[in-house]
Each structure stands twice: as structure tokens, then as C-alpha cells.
Backbone of each chain as ProteinMPNN parsed JSONL, in Angstrom:
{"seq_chain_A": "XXXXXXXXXXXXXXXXXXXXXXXXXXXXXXXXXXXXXXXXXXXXXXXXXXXXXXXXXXXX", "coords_chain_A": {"N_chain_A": [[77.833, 87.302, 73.617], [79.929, 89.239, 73.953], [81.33, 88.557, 71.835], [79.574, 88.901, 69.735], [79.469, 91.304, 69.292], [82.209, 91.191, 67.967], [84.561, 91.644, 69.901], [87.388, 91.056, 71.213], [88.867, 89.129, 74.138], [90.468, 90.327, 75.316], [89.67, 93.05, 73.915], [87.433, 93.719, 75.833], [88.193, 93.119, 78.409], [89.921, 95.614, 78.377], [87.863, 97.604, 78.0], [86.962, 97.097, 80.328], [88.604, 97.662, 82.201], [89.89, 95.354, 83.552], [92.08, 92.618, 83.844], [92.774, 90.461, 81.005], [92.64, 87.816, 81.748], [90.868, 87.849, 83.74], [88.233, 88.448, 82.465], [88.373, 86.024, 80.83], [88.175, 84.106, 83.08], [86.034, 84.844, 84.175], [84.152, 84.102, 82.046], [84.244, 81.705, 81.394], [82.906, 80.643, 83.821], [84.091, 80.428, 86.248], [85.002, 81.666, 88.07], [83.23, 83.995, 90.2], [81.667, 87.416, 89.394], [82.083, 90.361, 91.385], [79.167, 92.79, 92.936], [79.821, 94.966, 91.611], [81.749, 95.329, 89.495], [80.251, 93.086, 88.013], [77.556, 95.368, 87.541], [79.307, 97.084, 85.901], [79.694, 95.7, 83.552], [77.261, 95.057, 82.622], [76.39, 97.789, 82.186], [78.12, 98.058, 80.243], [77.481, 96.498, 78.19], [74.671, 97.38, 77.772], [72.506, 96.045, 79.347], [70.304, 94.793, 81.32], [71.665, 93.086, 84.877], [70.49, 90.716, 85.398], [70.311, 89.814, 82.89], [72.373, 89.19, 81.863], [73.738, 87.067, 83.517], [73.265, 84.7, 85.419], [71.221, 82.562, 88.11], [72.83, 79.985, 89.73], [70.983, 78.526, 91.458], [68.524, 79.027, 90.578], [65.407, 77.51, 89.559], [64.975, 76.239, 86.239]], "CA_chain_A": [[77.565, 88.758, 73.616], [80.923, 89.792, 73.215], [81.617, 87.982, 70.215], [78.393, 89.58, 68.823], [80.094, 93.0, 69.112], [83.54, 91.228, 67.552], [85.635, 91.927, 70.604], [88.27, 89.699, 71.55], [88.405, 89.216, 75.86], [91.745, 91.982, 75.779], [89.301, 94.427, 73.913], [86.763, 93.661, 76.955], [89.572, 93.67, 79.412], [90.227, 96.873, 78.353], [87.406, 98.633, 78.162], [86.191, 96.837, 81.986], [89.693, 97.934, 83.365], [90.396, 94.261, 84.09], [92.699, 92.04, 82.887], [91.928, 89.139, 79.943], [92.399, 86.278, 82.49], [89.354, 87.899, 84.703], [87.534, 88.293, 81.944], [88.44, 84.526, 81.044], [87.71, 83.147, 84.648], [83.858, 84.994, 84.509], [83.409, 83.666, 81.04], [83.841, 79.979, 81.844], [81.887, 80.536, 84.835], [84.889, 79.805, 87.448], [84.915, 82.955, 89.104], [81.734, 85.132, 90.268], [82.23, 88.637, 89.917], [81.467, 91.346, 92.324], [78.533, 93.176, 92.272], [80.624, 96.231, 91.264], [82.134, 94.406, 88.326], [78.745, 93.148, 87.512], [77.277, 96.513, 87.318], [80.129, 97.556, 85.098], [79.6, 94.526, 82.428], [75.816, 95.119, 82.78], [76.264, 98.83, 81.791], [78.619, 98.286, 78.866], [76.006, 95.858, 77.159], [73.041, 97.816, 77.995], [71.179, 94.872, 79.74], [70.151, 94.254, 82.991], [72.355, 92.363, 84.971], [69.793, 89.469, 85.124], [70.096, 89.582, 81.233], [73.472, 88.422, 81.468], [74.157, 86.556, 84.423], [71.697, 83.68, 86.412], [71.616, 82.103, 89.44], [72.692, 78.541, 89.191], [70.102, 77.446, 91.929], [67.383, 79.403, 90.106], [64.45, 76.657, 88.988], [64.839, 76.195, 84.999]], "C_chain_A": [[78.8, 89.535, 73.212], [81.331, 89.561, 71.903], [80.854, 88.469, 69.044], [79.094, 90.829, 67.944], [81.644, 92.553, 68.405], [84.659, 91.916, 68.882], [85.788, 91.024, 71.05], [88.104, 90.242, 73.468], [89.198, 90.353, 76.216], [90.765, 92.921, 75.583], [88.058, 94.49, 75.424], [87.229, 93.934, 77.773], [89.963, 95.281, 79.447], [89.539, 97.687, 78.929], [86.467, 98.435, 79.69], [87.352, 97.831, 83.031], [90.252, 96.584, 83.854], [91.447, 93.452, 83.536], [92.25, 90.999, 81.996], [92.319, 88.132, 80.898], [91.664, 86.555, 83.024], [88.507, 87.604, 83.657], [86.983, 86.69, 81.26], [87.583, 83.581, 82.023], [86.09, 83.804, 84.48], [83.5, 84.459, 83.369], [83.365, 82.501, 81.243], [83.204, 79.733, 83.122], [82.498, 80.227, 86.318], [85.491, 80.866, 88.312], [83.376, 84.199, 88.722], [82.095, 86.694, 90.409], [81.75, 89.474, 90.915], [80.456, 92.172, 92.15], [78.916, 94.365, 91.716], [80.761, 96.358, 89.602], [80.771, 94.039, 87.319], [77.621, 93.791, 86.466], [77.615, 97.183, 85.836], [80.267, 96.877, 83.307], [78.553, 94.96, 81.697], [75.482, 96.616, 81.597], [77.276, 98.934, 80.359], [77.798, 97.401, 77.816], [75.243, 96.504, 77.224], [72.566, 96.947, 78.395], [71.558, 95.223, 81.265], [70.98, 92.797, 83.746], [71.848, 90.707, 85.192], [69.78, 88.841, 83.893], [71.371, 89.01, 81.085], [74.112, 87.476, 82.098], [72.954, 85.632, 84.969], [72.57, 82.935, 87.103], [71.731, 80.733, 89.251], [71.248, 77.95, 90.186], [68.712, 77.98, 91.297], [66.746, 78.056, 89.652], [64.577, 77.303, 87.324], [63.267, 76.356, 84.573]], "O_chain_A": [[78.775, 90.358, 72.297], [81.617, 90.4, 71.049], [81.184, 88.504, 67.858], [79.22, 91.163, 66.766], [82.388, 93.52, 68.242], [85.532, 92.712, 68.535], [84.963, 90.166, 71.365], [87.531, 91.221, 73.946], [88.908, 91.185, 77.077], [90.567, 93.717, 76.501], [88.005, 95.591, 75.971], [86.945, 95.035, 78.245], [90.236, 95.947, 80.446], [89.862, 98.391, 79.886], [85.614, 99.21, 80.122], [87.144, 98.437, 84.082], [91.181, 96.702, 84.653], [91.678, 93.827, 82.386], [91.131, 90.582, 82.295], [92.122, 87.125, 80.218], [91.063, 85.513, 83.286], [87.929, 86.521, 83.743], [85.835, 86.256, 81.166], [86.724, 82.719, 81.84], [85.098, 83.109, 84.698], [82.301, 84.179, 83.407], [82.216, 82.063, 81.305], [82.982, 78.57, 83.458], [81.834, 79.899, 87.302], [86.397, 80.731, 89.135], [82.854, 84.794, 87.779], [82.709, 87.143, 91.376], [80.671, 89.06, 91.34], [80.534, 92.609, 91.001], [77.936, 94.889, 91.186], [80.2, 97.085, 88.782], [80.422, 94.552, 86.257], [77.074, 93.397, 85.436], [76.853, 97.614, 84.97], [80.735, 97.381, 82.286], [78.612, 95.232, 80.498], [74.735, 96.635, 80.619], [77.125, 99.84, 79.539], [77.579, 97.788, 76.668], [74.594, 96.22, 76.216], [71.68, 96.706, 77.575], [72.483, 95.645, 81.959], [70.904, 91.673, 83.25], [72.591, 89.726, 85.163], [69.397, 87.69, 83.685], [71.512, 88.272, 80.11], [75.037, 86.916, 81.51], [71.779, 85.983, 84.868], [73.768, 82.659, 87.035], [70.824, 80.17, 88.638], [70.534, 77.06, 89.724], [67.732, 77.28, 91.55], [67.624, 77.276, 89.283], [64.364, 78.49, 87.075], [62.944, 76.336, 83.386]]}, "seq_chain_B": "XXXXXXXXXXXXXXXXXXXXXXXXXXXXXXXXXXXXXXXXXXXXXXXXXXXXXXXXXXXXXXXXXXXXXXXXXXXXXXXXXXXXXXXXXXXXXXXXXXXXXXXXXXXXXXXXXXXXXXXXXXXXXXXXXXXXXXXXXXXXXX", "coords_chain_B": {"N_chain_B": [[96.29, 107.568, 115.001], [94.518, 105.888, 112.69], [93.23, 102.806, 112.408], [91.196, 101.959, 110.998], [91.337, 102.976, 108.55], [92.099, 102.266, 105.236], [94.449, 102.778, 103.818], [95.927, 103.573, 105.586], [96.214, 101.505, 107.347], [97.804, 99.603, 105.463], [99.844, 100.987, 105.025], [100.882, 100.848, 107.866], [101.077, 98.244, 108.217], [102.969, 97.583, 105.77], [105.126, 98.906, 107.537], [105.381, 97.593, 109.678], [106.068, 94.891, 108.291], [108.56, 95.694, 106.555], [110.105, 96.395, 108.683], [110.481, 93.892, 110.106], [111.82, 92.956, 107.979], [114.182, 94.106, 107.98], [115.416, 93.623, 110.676], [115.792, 90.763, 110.364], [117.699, 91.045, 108.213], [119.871, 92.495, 109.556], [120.131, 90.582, 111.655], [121.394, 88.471, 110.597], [123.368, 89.689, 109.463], [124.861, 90.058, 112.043], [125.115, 87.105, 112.669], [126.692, 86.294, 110.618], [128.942, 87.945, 110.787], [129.704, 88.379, 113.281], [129.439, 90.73, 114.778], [127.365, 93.833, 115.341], [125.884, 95.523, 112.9], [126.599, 99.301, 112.273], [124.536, 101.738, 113.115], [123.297, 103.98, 111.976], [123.657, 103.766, 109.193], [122.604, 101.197, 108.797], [119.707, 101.749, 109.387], [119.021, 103.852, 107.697], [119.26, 102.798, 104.874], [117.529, 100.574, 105.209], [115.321, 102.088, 105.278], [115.005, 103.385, 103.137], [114.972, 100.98, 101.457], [112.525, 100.508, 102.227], [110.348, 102.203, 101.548], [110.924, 102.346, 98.516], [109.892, 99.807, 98.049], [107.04, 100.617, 99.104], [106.243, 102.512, 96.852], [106.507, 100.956, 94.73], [104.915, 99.042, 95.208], [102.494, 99.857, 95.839], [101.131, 101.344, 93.925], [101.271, 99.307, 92.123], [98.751, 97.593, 93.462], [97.356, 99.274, 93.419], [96.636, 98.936, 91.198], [95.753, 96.544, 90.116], [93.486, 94.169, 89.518], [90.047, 92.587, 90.339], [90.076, 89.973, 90.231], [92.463, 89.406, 90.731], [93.461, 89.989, 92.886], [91.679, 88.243, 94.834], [93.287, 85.974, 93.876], [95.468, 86.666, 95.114], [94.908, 86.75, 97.691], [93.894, 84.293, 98.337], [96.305, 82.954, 98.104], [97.657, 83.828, 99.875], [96.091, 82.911, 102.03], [95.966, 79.991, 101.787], [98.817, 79.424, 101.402], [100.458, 80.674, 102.602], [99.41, 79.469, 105.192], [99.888, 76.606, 105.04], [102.959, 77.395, 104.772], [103.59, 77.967, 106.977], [102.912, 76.111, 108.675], [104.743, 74.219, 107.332], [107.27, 75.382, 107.912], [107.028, 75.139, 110.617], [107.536, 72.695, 111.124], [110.401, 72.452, 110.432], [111.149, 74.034, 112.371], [111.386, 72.27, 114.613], [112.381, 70.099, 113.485], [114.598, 71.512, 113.533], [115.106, 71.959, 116.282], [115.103, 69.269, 117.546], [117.633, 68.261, 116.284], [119.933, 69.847, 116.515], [122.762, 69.899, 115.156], [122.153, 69.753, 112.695], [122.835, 69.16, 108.989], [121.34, 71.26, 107.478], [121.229, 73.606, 109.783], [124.006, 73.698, 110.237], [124.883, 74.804, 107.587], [123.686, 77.368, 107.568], [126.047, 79.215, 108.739], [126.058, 80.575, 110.999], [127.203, 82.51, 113.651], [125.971, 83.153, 116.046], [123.452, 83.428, 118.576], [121.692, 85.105, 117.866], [121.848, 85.848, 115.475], [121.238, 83.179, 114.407], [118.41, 83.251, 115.116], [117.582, 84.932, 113.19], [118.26, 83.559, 111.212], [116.852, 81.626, 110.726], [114.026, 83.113, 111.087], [114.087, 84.147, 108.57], [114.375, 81.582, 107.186], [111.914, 80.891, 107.337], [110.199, 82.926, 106.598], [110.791, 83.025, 103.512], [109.671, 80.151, 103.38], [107.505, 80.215, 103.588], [106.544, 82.314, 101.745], [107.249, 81.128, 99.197], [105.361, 79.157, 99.192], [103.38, 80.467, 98.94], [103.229, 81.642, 95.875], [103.216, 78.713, 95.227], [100.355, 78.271, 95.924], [99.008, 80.781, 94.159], [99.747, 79.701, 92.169], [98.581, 77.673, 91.623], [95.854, 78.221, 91.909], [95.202, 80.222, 89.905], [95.429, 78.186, 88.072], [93.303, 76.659, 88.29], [91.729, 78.732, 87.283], [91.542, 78.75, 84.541]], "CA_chain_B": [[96.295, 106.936, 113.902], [93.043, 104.979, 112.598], [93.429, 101.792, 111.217], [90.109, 101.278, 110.103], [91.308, 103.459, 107.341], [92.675, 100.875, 104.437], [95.518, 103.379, 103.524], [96.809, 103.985, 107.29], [96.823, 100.54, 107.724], [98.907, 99.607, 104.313], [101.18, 101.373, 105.281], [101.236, 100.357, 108.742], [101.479, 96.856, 107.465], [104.558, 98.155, 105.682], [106.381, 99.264, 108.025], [105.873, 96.003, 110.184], [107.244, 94.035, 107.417], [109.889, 96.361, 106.505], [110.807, 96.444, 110.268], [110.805, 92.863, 110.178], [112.898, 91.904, 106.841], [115.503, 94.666, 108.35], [115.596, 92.942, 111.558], [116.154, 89.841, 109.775], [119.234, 91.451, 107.405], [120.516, 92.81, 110.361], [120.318, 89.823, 112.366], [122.157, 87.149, 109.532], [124.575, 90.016, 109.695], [125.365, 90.066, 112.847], [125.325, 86.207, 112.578], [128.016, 86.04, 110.261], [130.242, 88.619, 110.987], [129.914, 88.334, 114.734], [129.418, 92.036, 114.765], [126.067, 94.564, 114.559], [126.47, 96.585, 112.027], [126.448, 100.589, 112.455], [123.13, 101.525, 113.612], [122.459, 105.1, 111.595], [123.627, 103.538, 107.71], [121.476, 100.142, 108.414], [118.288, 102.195, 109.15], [118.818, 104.941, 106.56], [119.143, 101.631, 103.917], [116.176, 99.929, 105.266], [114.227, 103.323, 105.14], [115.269, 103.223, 101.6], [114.534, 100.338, 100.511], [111.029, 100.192, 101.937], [110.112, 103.613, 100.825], [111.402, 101.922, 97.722], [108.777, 99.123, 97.734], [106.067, 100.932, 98.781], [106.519, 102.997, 95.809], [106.517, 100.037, 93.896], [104.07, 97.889, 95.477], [100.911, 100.589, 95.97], [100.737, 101.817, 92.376], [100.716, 98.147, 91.203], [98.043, 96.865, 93.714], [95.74, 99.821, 92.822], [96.493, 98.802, 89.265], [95.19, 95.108, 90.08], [91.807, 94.015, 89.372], [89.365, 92.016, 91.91], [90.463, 88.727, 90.322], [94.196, 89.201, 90.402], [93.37, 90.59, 93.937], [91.265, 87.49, 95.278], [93.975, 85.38, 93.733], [96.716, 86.912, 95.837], [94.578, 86.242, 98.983], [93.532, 82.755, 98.885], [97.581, 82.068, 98.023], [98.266, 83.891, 101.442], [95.812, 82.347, 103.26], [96.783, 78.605, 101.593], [100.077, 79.189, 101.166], [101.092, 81.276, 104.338], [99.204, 78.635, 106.414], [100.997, 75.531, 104.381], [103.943, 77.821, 104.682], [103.978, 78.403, 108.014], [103.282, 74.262, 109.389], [105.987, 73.856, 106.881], [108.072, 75.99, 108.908], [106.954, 74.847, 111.788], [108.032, 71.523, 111.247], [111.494, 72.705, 110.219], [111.737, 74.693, 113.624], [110.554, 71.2, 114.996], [113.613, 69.591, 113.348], [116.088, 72.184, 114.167], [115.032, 72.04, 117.596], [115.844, 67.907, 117.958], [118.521, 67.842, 115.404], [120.7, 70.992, 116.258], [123.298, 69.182, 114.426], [121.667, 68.634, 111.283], [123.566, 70.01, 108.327], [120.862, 72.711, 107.205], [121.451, 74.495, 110.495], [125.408, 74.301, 110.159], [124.917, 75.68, 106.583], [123.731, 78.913, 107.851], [126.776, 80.033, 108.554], [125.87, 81.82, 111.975], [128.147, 82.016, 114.773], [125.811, 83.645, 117.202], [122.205, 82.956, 118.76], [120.906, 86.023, 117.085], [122.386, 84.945, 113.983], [120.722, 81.719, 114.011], [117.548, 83.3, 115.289], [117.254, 85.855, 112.724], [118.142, 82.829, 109.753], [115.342, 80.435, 111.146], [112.961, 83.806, 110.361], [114.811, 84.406, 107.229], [113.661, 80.552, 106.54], [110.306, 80.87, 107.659], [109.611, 84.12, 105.667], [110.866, 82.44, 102.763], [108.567, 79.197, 102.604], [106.024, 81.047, 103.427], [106.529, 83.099, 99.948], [107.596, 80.182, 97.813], [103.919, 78.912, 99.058], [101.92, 81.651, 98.454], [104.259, 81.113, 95.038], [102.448, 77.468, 94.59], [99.149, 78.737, 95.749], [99.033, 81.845, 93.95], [99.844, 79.251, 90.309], [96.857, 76.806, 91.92], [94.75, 79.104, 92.204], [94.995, 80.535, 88.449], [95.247, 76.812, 87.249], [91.735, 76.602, 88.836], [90.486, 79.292, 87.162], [91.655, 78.767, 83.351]], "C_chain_B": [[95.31, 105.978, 113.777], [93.398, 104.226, 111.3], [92.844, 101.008, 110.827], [90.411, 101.84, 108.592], [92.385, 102.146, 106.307], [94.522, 101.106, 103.809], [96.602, 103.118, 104.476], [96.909, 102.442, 106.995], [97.508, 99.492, 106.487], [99.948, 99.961, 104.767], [101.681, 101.134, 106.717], [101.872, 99.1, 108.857], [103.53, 96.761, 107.19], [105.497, 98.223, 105.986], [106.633, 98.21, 109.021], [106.827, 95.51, 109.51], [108.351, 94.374, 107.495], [110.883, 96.073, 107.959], [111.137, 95.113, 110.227], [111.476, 92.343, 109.617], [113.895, 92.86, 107.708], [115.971, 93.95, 109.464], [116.822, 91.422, 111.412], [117.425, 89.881, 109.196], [119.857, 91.88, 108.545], [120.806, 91.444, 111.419], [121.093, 88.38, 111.9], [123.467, 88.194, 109.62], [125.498, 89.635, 110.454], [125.843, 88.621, 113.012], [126.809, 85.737, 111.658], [129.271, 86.637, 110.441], [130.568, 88.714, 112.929], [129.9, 89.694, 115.467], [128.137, 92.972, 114.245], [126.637, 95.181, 114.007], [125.852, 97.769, 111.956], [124.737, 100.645, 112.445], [122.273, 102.645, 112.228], [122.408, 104.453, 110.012], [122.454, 102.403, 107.4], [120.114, 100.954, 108.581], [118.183, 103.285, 107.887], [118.468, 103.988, 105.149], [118.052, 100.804, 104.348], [114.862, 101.0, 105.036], [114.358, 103.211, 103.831], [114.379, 102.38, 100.797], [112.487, 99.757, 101.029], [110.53, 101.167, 101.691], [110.313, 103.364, 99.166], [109.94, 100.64, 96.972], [107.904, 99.244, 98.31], [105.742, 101.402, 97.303], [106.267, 102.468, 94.726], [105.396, 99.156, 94.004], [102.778, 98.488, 95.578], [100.556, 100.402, 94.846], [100.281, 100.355, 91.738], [99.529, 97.529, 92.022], [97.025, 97.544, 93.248], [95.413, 99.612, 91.437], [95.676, 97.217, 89.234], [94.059, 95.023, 90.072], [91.269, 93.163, 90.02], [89.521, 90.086, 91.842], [91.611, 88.288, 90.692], [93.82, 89.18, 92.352], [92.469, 88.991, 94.914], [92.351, 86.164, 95.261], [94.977, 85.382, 95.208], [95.748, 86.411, 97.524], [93.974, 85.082, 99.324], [95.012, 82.357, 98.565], [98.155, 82.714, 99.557], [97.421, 83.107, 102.17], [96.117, 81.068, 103.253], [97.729, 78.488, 101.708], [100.7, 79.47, 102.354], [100.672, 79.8, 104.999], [99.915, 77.468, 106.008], [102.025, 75.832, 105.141], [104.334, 77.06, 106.139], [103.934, 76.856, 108.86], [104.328, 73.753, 108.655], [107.481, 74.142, 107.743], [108.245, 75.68, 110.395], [107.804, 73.149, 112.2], [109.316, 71.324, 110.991], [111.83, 73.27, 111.856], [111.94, 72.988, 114.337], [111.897, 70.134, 115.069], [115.35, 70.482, 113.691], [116.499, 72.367, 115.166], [115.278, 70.386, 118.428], [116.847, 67.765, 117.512], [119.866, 69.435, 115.393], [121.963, 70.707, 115.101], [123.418, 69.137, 113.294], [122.127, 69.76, 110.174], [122.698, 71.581, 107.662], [120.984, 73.977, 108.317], [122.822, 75.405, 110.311], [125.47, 75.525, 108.819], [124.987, 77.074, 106.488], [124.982, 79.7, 108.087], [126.67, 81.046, 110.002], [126.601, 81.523, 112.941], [127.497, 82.911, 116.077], [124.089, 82.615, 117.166], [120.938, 83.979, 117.863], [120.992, 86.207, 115.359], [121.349, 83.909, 113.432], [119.094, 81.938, 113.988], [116.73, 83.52, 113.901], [117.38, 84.588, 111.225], [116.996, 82.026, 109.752], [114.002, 82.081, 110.638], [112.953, 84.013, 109.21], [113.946, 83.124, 106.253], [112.152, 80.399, 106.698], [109.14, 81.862, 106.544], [109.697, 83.345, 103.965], [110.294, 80.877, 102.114], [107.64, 79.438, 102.543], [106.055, 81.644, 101.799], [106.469, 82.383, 99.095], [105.971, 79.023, 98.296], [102.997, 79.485, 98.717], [102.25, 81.392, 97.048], [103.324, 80.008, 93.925], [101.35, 78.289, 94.564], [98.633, 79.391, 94.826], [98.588, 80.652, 92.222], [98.67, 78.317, 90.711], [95.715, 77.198, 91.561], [94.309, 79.799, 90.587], [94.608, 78.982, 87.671], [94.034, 76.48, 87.171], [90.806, 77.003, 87.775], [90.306, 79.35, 85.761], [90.613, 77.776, 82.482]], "O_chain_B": [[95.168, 105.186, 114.709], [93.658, 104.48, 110.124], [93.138, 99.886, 110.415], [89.893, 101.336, 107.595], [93.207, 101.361, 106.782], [95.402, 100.295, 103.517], [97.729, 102.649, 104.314], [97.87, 102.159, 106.279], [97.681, 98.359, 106.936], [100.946, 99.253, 104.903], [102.902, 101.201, 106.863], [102.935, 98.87, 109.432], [104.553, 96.348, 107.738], [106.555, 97.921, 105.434], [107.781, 97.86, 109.296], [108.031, 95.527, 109.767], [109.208, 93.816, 108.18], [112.034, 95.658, 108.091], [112.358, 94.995, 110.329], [112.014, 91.334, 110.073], [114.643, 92.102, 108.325], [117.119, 93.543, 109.291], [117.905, 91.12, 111.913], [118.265, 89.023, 109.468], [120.957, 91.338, 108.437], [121.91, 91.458, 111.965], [121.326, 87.43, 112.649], [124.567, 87.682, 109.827], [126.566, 89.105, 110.146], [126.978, 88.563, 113.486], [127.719, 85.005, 112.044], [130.379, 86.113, 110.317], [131.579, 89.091, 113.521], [130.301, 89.786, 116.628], [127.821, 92.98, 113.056], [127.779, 95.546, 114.283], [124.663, 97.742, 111.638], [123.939, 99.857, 111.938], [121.203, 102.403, 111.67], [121.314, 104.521, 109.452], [121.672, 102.388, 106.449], [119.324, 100.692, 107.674], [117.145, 103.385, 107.232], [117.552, 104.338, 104.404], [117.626, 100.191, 103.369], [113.716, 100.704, 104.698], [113.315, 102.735, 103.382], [113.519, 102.637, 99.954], [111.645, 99.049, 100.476], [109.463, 100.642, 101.372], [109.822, 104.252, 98.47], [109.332, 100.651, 95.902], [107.349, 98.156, 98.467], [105.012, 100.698, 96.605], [105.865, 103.11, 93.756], [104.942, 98.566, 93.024], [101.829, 97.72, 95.418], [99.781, 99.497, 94.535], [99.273, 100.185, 91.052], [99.007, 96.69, 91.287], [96.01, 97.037, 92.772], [94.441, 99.914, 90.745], [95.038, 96.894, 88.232], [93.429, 95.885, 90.685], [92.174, 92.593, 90.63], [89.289, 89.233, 92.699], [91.887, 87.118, 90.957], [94.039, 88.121, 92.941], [93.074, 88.862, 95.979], [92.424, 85.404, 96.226], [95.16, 84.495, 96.042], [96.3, 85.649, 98.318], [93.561, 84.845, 100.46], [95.121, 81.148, 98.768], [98.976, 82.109, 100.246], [97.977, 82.499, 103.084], [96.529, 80.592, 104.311], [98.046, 77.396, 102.179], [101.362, 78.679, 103.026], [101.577, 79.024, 105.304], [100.802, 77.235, 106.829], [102.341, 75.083, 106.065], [105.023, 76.069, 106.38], [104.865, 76.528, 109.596], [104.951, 72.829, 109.178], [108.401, 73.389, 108.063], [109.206, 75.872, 111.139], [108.389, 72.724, 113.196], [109.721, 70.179, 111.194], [112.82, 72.821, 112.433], [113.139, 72.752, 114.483], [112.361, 69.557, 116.052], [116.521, 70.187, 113.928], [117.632, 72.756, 115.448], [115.563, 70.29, 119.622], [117.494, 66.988, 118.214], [120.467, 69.855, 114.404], [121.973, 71.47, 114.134], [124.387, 68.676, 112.692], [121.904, 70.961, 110.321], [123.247, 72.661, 107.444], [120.877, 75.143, 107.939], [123.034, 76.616, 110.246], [125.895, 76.677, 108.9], [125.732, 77.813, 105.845], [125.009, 80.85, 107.649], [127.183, 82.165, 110.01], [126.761, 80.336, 113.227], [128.224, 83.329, 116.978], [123.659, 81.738, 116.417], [119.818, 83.708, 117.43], [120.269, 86.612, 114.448], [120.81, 83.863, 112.326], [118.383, 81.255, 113.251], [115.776, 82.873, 113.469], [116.618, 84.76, 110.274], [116.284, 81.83, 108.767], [113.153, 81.833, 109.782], [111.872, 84.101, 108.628], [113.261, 83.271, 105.24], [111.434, 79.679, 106.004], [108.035, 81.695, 106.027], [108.657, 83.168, 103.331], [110.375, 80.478, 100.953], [106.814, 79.095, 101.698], [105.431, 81.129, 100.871], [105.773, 82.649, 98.116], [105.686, 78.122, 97.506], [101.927, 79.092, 98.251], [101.341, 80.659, 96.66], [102.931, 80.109, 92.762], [101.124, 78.996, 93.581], [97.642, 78.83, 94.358], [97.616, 80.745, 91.473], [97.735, 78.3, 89.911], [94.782, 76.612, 91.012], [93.133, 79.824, 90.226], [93.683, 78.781, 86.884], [93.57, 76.022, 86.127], [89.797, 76.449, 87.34], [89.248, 79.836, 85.36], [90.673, 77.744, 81.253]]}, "name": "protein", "num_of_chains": 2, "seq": "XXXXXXXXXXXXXXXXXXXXXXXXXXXXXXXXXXXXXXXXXXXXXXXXXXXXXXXXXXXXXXXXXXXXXXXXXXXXXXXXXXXXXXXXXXXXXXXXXXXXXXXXXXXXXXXXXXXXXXXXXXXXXXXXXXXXXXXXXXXXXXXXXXXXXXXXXXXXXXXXXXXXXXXXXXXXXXXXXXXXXXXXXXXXXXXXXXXXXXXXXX"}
């Protein structure tokens, strides 16, 4: 999704307020963000935060 | 004073610490020179310098973001607690081994001297654990 839009994880970083190693750690999946954070991701894609995020124990 | 508030008790925090590293500088003083040193210049210089790193240390935590911020508290709670059985096991040895050349090293010629370097060392593995933790804890997450 980001890559779609051509932004590197800094320009993400940026425009979340976070730094590019958070943005790092939620992209490889090794930190969960807050639902705050979440929210904030959610609303700079336009999607619903189900649209970008799933539950690992969800049934495939 | 209400220290459900997150501010009040920051800065309450604060001034523990602060109170406590001055304690500490004041108490290696007195250890080496065999003498406290003036009462009104050491608090005006500890007021300083933690007025100094608040100053320094607010602005950058509100600048931190909820990863940097989770980081820093699983390296206190790993690292402090490491730290601190680390420490413990140093008191442990300084307390069979009075003797033993890391005590002499200190340099203290009193009891408050010696007290105040044993916190000095305590504070200090504690940090240089949080230190490890803190690089664990990123290593984790790369």
C-alpha cells in the first residue's frame, strides 16, 4: 500500500509522526500498533482498519 | 498534589531521582575528601542540573513515538531487573569479600562514602542494562 503511493517508510514516518523504525517494526509484523496509531494509518489510506490489518487467529 | 496526573508525577519522579543522583555526588564526595561539601552551592548545582534535564528529557519523550516508548520500557523492566540481581550479587560480594580490590578502588575513606559508591554502582548497571535491553529489544524488532 505504501509502495503503491511511491512512499519510502521516512515519507510514512513522517506524515504518521513516527519514526521509520516503527513504521519498519509494524511492516514486518513484529510490533502491533495501538489502536490510536491504527486509526491514524487507517485514515491516511482511506480504508477501514480491517482493510489493512487482520487478526492472526482469524479462520482463513 | 495528585499523582494520578502523568505530568505531576514526571516530575515527581524527577525530583526523586535528581534527589537521589545528588545524594549519591554528594556522598562519593564526602567519601573522598573526608569532608561534606557546603550545603547551599551543592543544592543550588543539583537544582541546576536537574532543571537542566528535565528540560532536556520532557521535550524529547513527548517527541517519542509509542514504539520508541514501549522499547524504553521493556529495557527498564529487563534491564533494571537484570540490573538490579546484578547488583545484588555485587552487594553480596562486597559484603563477604570487604577486601576485594573493587571495593578498595573506590577510593572512599568513610562509611558514607562507600555507601553512596555501592549506589553509584548499582545505578550504573542498572543503566548499562537497560543499555543491553533497550539494543535487544530493537534487534527483535528489525
Amino acid at each position: 500500500m505504501r509502495a503503491e503511493r511511491g512512499w519510502s517508510q521516512a515519507d510514512l514516518a513522517e506524515r504518521l509522526g513516527v519514526s521509520r523504525q516503527a513504521i519498519n517494526a509494524v511492516e514486518t509484523g513484529k510490533y502491533t500498533p495501538s489502536l490510536q496509531l491504527a486509526f491514524k494509518i487507517a485514515r491516511l489510506f482511506a480504508m477501514p482498519i480491517e482493510g489493512i490489518f487482520s487478526d492472526e487467529d482469524e479462520a482463513p | 498534589m495528585n499523582l494520578k496526573n502523568p505530568k505531576t508525577l514526571a516530575y515527581a519522579g524527577s525530583l526523586g531521582l535528581g534527589a537521589m543522583f545528588g545524594g549519591v555526588c554528594v556522598g562519593i564526595l564526602e567519601g573522598r575528601t573526608g569532608h561534606l561539601p557546603p550545603a547551599a552551592p551543592t543544592a543550588i548545582v543539583a537544582t541546576a542540573v536537574l532543571l537542566l534535564a528535565c528540560a532536556t528529557a520532557i521535550p524529547l519523550w513527548r517527541r517519542t513515538d509509542e514504539v520508541a516508548r514501549e522499547a524504553q520500557q521493556s529495557a527498564w523492566y529487563w534491564g533494571g531487573s537484570v540490573g538490579s540481581c546484578l547488583a545484588g550479587g555485587l552487594a553480596v560480594y562486597a559484603a563477604l569479600a570487604p577486601e576485594a580490590p573493587i571495593l578498595t578502588r573506590l577510593g572512599t575513606v568513610s562509611l558514607n562514602g562507600a555507601f553512596a559508591a555501592g549506589l553509584l554502582a548499582c545505578m550504573m548497571i542498572q543503566i548499562a542494562a537497560f543499555a543491553v535491553g533497550w539494543a535487544i529489544w530493537w534487534a527483535s524488532k528489525r
